[in-house]
SEGU-117116 format. One record per residue (C-alpha): x, y, z. Coordinates in steps of 0.1 Angstrom, whole numbers, plus 5000, padded with zeros to 4 digits. Layout:
N
XYZ/...
% end
This chain:
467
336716767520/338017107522/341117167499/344817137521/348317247504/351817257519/352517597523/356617647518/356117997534/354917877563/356117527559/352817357574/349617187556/346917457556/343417447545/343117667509/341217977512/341618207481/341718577485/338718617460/335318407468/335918137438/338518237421/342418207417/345418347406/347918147400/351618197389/354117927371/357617957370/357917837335/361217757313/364217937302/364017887264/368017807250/367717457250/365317137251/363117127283/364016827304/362416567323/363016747354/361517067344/358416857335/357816697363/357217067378/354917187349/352716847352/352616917390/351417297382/348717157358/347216897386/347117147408/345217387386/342717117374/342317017415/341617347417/339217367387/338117027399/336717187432/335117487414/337717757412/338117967382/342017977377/343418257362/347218057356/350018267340/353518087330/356218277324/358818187295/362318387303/363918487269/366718727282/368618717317/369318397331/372718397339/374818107344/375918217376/372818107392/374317747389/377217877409/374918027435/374918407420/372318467393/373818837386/377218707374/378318477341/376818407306/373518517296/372218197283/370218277255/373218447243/375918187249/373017917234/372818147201/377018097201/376717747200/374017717177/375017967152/371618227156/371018497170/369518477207/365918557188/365718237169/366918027194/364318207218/361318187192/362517777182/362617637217/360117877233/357617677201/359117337209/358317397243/354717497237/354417167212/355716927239/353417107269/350417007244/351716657237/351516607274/348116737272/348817047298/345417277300/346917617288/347617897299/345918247303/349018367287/352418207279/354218577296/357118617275/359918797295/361419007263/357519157257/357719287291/360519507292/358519827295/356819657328/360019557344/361719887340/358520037355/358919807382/362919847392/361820227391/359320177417/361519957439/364620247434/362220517444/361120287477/365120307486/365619977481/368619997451/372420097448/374320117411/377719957406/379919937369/377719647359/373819737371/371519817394/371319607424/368319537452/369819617484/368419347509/370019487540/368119837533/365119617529/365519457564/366219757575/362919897566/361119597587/360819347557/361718977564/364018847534/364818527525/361418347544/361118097520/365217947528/368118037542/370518247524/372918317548/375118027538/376118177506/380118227506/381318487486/384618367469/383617997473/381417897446/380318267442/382818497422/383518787443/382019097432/383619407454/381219637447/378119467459/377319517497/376119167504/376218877488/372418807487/371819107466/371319077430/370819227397/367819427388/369219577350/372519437340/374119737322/376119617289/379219827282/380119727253/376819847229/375519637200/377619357209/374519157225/371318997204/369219147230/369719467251/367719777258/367720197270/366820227304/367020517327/370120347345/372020277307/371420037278/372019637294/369219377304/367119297332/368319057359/366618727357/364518767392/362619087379/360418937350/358418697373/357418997398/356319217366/354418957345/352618837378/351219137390/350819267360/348418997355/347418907384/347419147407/350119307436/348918997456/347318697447/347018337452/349118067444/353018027428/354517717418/357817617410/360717337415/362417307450/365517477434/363917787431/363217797469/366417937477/367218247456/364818307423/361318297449/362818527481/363818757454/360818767435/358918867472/361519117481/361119327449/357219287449/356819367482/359319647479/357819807449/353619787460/354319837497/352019547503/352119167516/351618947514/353118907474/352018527471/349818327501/350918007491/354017897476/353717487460/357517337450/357817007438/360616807447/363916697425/364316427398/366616167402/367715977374/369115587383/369115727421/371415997411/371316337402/370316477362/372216657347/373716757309/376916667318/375816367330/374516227296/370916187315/369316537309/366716327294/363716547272/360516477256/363016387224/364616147238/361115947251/359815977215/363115857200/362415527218/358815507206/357215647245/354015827248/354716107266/351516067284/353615777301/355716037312/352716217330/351115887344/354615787360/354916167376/351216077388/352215777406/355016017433/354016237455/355016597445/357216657473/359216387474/362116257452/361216007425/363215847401/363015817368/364815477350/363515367313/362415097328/359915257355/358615467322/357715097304/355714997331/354115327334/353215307298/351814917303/349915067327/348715357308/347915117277/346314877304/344015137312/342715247279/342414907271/339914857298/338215187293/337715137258/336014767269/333614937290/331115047255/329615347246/327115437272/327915657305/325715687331/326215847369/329415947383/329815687413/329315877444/331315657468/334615597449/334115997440/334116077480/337315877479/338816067451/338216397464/339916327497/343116217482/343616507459/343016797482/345516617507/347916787495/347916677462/348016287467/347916177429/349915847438/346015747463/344215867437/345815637408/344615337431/341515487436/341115497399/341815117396/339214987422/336815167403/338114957372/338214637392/334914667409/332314397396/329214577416/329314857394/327714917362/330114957331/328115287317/328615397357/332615317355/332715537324/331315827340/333715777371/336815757352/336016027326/335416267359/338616177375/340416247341/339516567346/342516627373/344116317354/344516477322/345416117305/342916187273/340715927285/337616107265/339316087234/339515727228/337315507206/335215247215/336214897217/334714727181/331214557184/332414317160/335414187183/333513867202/334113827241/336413587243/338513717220/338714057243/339313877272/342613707253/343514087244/343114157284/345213827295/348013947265/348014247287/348514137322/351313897307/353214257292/352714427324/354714117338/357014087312/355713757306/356813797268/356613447263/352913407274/352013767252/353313557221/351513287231/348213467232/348813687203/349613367180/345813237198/344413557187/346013557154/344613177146/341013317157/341013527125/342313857143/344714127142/346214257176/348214617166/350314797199/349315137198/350315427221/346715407228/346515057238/346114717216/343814817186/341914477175/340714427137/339414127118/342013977097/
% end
């Protein structure tokens, strides 16, 4: 089955076709390192990762860049204006007590450490935006000589009306023209239109920031939008395939980031297929710090979670609808996960022949549109299927890992010296956990206890020993 993505640009299901024969360029919209990554953001950068390993899955060679911004992100993008407010890396370097450096370099590494704990194939290149400067000032350069800039006290702004003007259609990916200036955005008199924004922030006061630079329009910083456009096509081309991102970026960060590309190279399209995955709830209500449920990698390790679990819950949802996270969705998620290794671990060491059938099944359900949720089940009937071969279960499960990503092909091998019986207790223990049948996993752990063996609760599943 041919490959099928929802297309925000166009807002329709269409079939894939890359712009090279076999290969892909693909763009992530990665994290803005002042503070702890949350739940939220992940559930984006798993969604990225399927994707790619779909992708990889249906023999594309992915060239994926993620971006990590380090400098300009401004808080005003909360209020709807990303060229006004705090620079966050700064204000995050105030409130730690480092400079904006340090607290770039420790979360931009704790980042890195948690994307591998949730076993995320990397990157060509983690593109970090304070490496780039030289490449965004060449860019804003190209976009001023296309006509497409004006200068005000406090930077240099793209001018979207000029760039309608010129025959370019802005905002395609969401409607801007609900933006109020003076409601939740602070009134700026010296922009023309409130859908403009910064390209270089110019700083007036010199030294006073961690992070600023010379450029040919004064010393400042470049506005958050412009380091996405740069690092892209820097290393992917003016055009290529694929960007990903969360919904929220859909309304300002993504129409700007085609405006300037499109301004600057004179070409379109920028990107032919725009992928957003949908919000987080938390307890059916929104995340957030203020909140007290801004929940991070941290906080799942705190209370003893694999943060595979994590990844196997976001599995279960469809990408482009809401789903909630509670605690306790993310136990049952890691029974299931445990459940699963369990059972893979029971099926021995041999593998034979990828099973043709359920793979059929597979592949329609994870190039429609990314149906992860389909292909979980999928993934079970194989597991519950008593007319296949163990050696052939093996072989199915370790290929659909491959979009899974859940480590499968790292675990051991059930022990040889662990009797039938006895692993069949181990699988009834389970069932009763998935159920919350505490009562019944006691009972069955004492019965495996008075057998002569040792049952240990692993992030990997039960571990079984002689006693």
């Amino acid at each position: 089955m041919k490959l099928k993505l929802y297309n925000s640009l166009t807002r329709k299901i269409e079939d894939f076709e890359s712009i090279t024969p076999n290969k892909v360029g693909m763009y992530t919209c990665g994290p803005t390192v002042y503070d702890n990554v949350t739940i939220g953001n992940w559930r984006t950068y798993i969604m990225s990762d399927t994707l790619r390993r779909i992708l990889q899955y249906n023999g594309y060679n992915v060239d994926f860049v993620m971006n990590i911004t380090d400098v300009g992100h401004l808080t005003g993008d909360n209020e709807g204006d990303s060229s006004i407010g705090e620079d966050r890396m700064e204000k995050a370097s105030i409130r730690e007590g480092k400079t904006a450096w340090e607290i770039a370099e420790y979360y931009g590494n704790k980042f890195k450490k948690e994307y591998d704990l949730l076993n995320l194939l990397p990157p060509k290149i983690f593109s970090k935006a304070t490496d780039h400067i030289k490449e965004q000032i060449e860019l804003i350069e190209k976009i001023e000589k296309a006509g497409f800039t004006y200068k005000t006290n406090d930077g240099l702004y793209f001018d979207t009306v000029e760039y309608e003007k010129a025959g370019h259609k802005y905002g395609e990916l969401s409607s801007l023209e609900d933006i109020q200036e003076g409601a939740r955005v602070a009134k700026n008199p010296e922009k023309k239109n409130p859908r403009d924004f910064a390209l270089w922030k110019l700083h007036t006061t010199i030294g006073e920031r961690d992070m600023e630079w010379e450029s040919p329009w004064g010393v400042g910083f470049p506005g958050w939008h412009i380091e996405c456009s740069a690092m892209s096509q820097k290393y992917l081309g003016d055009q290529f395939d694929i960007h990903t991102g969360g919904e929220d970026l859909r309304s300002t960060h993504h129409p700007n980031e085609i405006a300037q590309s499109e301004s600057a190279c004179g070409c379109g399209p920028f990107v032919k297929y725009w992928i957003h995955g949908a919000f987080l709830l938390v307890d059916n209500g929104r995340m957030g710090k203020s909140k007290g449920n801004a929940y991070t990698i941290d906080n799942m390790l705190e209370r003893d979670f694999n943060p595979l679990s994590l990844k196997y819950l976001f599995l279960g949802g469809y990408y482009r609808k809401q789903q909630n996270f509670t605690w306790e969705a993310l136990e049952a998620s890691e029974n299931a996960l445990h459940n699963l290794y369990f059972k893979f671990r029971a099926l021995g060491d041999d593998i034979g022949e990828v099973n043709k059938r359920y793979q059929e099944k597979f592949i329609k359900y994870i190039n429609d549109d990314i149906s992860t949720p389909q292909a979980l089940a999928i993934m079970w009937d194989v597991i519950k299927d008593e007319n296949i071969s163990n050696p052939e279960k093996k072989a199915t499960l370790l290929d659909f890992d491959k979009v899974f990503g859940l480590k499968l092909d790292s675990l051991k091998e059930k022990s040889h010296d662990v009797p039938e019986n006895i692993m069949r207790l181990v699988d009834a223990r389970e069932k009763a956990r998935e159920t919350k049948d505490w009562a019944e996993a006691d009972r069955i752990r004492d019965e495996i206890t008075e057998a002569g063996f040792l049952i240990e609760d692993s992030e990997d599943g039960p571990k079984i020993s002689v006693s």
